[in-house]
C-alpha positions as CSV (number, residue, x, y, z in Angstrom):
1,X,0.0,0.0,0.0
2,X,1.0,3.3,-1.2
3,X,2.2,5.8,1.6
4,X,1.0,8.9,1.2
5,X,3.1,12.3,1.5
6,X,1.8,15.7,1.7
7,X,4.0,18.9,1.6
8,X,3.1,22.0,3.7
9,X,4.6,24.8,2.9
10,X,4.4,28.7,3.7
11,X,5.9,32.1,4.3
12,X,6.9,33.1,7.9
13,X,4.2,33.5,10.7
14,X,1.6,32.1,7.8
15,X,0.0,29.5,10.1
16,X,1.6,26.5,9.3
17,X,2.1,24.9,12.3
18,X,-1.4,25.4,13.5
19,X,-2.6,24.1,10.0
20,X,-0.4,20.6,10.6
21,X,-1.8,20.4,14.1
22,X,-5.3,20.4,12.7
23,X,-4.6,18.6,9.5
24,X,-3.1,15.7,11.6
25,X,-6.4,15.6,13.9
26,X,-8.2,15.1,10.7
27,X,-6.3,12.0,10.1
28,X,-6.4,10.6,13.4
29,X,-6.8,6.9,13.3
30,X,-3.8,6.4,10.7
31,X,-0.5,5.9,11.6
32,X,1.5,9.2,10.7
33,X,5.3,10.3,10.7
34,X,5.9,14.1,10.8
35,X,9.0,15.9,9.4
36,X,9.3,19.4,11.0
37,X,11.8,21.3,8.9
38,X,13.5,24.7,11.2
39,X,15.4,27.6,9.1
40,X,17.1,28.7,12.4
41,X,19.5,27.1,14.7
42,X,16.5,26.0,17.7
43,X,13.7,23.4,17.0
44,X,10.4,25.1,17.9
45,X,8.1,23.7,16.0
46,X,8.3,20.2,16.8
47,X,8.4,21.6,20.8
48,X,4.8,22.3,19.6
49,X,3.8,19.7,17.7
50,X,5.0,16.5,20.2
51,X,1.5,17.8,21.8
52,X,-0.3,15.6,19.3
53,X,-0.7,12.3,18.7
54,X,2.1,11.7,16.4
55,X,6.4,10.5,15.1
56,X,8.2,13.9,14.7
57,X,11.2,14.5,13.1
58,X,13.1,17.5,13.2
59,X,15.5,19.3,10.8
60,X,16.9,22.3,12.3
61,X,19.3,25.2,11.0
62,X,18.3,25.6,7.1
63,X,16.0,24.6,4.3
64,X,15.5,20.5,3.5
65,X,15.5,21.5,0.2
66,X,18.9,23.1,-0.2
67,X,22.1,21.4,-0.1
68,X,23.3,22.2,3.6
69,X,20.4,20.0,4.2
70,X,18.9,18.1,1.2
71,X,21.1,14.5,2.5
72,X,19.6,14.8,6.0
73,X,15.8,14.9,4.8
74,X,16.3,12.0,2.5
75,X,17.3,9.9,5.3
76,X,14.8,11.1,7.7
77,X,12.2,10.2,4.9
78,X,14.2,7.2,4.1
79,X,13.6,6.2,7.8
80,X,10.0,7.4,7.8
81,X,9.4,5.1,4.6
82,X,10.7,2.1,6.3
83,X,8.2,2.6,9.7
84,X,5.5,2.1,7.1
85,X,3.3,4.7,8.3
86,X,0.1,5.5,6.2
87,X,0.7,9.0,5.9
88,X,4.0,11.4,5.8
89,X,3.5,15.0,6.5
90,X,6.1,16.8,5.5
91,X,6.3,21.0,7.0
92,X,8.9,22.8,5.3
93,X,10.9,26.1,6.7
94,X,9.1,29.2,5.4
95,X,12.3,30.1,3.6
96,X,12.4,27.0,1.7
97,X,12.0,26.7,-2.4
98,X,10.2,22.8,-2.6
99,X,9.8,23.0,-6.1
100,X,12.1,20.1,-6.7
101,X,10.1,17.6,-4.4
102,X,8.9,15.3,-7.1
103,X,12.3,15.4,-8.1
104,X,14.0,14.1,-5.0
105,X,11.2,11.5,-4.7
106,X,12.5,10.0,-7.9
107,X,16.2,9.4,-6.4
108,X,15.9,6.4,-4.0
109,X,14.8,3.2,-4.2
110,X,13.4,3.5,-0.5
111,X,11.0,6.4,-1.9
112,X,8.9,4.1,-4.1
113,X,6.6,3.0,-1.7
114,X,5.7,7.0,-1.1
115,X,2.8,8.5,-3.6
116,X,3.3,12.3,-3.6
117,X,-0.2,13.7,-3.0
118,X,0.6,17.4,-4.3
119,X,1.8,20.6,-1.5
120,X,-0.7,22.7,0.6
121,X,0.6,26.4,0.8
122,X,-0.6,28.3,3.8
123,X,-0.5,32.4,2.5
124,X,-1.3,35.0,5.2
125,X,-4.0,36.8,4.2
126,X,-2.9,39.9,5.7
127,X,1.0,39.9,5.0
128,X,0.7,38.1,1.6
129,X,1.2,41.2,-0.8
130,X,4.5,42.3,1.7
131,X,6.3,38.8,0.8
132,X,5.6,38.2,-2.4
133,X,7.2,41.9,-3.5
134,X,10.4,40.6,-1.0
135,X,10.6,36.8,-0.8
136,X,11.1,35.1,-4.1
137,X,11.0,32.0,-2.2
138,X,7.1,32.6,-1.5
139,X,6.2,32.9,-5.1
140,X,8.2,29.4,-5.4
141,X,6.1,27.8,-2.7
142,X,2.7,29.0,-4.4
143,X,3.7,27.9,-7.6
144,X,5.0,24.5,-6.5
145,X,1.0,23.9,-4.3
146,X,-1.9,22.9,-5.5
147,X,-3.9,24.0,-2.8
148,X,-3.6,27.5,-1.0
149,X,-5.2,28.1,1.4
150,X,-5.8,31.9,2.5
151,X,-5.4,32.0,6.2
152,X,-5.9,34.5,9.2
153,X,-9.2,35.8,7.2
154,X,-10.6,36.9,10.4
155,X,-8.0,39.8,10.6
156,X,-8.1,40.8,7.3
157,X,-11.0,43.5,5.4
158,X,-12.7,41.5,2.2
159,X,-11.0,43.7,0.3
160,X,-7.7,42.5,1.6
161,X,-8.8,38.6,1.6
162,X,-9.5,39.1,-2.6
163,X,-6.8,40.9,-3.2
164,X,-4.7,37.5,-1.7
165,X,-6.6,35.3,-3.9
166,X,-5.3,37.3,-7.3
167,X,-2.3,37.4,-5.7
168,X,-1.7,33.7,-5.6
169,X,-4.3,33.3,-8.5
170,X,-1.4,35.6,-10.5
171,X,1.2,32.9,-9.7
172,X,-0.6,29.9,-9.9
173,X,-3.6,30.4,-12.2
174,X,-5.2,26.4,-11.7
175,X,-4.6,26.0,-7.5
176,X,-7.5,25.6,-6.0
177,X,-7.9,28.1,-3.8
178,X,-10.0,28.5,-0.3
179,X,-10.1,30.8,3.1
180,X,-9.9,29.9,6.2
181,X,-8.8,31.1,9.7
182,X,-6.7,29.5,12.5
183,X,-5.3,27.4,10.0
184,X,-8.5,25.0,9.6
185,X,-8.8,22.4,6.9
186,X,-11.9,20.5,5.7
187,X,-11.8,17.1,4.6
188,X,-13.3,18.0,1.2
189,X,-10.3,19.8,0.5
190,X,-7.9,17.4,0.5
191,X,-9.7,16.1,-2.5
192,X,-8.0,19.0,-4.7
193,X,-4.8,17.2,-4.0
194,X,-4.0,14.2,-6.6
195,X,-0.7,14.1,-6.7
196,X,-0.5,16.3,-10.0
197,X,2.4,18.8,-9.7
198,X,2.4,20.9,-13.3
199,X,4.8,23.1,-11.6
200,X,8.1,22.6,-14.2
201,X,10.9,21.7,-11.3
202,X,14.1,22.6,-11.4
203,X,17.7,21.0,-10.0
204,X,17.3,18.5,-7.2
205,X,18.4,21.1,-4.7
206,X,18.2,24.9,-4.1
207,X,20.4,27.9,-2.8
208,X,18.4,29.7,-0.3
209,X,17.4,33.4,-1.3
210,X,20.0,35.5,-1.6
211,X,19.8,37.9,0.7
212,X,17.8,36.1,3.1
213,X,19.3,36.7,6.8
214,X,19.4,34.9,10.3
215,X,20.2,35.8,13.9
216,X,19.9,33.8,16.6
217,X,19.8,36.4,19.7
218,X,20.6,34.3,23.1
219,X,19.4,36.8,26.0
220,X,19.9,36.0,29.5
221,X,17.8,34.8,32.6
222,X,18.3,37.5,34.3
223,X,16.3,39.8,31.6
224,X,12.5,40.3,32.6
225,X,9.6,39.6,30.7
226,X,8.6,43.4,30.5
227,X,12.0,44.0,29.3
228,X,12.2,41.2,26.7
229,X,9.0,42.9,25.4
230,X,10.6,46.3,25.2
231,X,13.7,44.8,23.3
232,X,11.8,43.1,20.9
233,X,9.2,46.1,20.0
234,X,12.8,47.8,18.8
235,X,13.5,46.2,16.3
236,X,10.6,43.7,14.9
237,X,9.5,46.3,12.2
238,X,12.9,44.9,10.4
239,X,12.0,41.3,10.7
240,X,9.9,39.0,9.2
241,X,9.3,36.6,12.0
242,X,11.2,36.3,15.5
243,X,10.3,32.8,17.3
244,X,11.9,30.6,20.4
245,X,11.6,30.0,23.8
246,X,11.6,32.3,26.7
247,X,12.5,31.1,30.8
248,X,12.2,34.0,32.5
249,X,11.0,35.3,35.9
250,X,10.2,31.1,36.4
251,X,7.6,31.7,33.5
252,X,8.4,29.8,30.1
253,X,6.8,31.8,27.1
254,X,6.5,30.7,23.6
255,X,7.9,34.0,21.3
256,X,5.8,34.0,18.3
257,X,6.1,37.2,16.4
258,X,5.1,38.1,12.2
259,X,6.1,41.3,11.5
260,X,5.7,44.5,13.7
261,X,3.7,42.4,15.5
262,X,4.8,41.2,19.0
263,X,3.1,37.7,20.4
264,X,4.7,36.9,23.6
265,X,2.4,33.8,25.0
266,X,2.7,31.5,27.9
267,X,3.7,28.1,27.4
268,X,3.7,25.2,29.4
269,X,5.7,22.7,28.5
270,X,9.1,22.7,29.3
271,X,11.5,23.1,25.7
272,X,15.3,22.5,25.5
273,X,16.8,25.8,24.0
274,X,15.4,28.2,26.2
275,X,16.4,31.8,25.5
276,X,17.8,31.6,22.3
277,X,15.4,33.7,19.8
278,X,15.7,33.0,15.9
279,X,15.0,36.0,13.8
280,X,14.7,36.5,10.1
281,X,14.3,39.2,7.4
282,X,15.1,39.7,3.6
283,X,17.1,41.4,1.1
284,X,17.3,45.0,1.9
285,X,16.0,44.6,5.6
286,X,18.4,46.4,8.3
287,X,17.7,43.7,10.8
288,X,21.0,43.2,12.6
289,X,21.8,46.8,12.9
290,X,18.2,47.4,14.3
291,X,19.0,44.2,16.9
292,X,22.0,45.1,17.7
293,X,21.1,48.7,18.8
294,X,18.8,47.6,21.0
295,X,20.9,45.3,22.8
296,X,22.5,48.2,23.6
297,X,19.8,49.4,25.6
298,X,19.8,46.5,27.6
299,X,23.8,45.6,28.8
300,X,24.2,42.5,30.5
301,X,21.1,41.1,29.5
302,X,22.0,40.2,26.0
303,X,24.5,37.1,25.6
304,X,25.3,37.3,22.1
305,X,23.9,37.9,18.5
306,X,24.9,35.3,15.9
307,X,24.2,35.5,12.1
């Protein structure tokens, strides 16, 4: 029996995660293997998805699909292949290009037992028109799905929400399109998907974008919350997405921000990597200046910055 592989992909902050969560409750009852693929140096989103009922694997610090990491996803999905699970869902870094997934399907004998079903793009209805003018990668991950679904739709205007859809409609003029908010997926849907990728793929591996850049901020345990707010606020307007683990004042807090805006939410697991903060802008974007000017504000309390 076939195994079946679905690809999620997405820009930063687009929902993705949340989407997985509730696309793997709607396959409860099969056995599933997840692949959790993290641009930065820290594993956060498979902290948040070993809630659910479900294998996790985790690639950390850069895209699957480029070669600083293409050899470590075909083994994961190597290993994944030979657990037999029914379904393999596979959640690429929001910096990724996936277009060649067909592709690397077709280079191992222990991927012929997986059926690719097609890619599931999650597009922020509110921030969609921002990354597809500065993220080439985004207009990569559209083209390569066959369904997109518009997300967040309950904090955008209508008039925002249609302009989305000719956005991706512009890009990919047959995906099958539909809204939704908090990343919710009904099983109808899932129908669009037959495997049929018309996107024209490239090489079996990809550069990242040029221009693309990473920090990973470590801040200390002695900083307070209030303060971790204040540092952030300086310097998210020249980010894309800031994300990791806080432990401070004995209070862990999941850092979760798109954009401008700042999402600092309690959390109550208990993570490894606490207090190291991944955060990501593109070409053009003064991002490390603006971070590391507002470390200054705070001496002592910032460890280091690492690009």
């Amino acid at each position: 029996m076939p195994q079946k592989l679905y690809l999620v992909t997405g820009f930063l902050g687009a929902g993705k995660t949340t989407f997985l969560k509730n696309l793997i409750g709607l396959l409860s009852g099969h056995r599933l293997h997840v692949i959790v693929n993290e641009f930065g140096r820290e594993g956060i989103d498979g902290v948040l998805l070993s809630e659910v009922a479900a294998e996790v694997t985790e690639i950390n610090n850069g895209s699957i699909f480029c070669t600083c990491r293409l050899d470590r996803f075909e083994e994961a999905l190597a290993e994944s292949a030979a657990k037999g699970p029914e379904y393999i869902l596979v959640e690429a870094s929001g910096l990724s290009d996936p277009t060649a997934i067909k592709k690397i399907l077709s280079l191992r004998s222990e991927f012929t037992s997986i059926e690719y079903m097609g890619g599931i793009c999650i597009a922020d209805a509110v921030n969609l028109k921002k990354v597809l003018a500065t993220a080439r990668v985004c207009r990569k991950q559209i083209a390569s799905s066959n369904l997109v679904l518009i997300n967040k739709t309950d904090l955008a205007e209508e008039s925002g929400i249609a302009e989305a859809e000719e956005l991706v409609r512009s890009v990919r003029p047959d995906a099958v399109i539909r809204r939704t908010s908090f990343g919710r997926i009904r099983p109808e849907w899932l129908s669009a998907l037959q495997g049929e990728n018309k996107e024209t793929e490239g090489p079996a591996s990809h550069l990242k974008d040029v221009g693309l850049m990473k920090l990973t901020i470590t801040i200390r345990d002695t900083m307070t919350n209030y303060q971790l707010g204040k540092f952030l606020s300086m310097f998210l307007e020249d980010t894309y997405r800031v994300k990791g683990f806080a432990c401070l004042e004995g209070k862990t807090s999941l850092v979760d921000c798109v954009g401008a805006d700042l999402k600092i939410s309690p959390y109550g697991g208990k993570p490894s990597g606490c207090n190291r903060l991944t955060a990501m802008a593109g070409p053009g974007m003064p991002m490390e200046k603006s971070v590391r000017m507002a470390a200054e504000w705070y001496p002592g309390l910032i460890e280091k910055i690492e690009a």
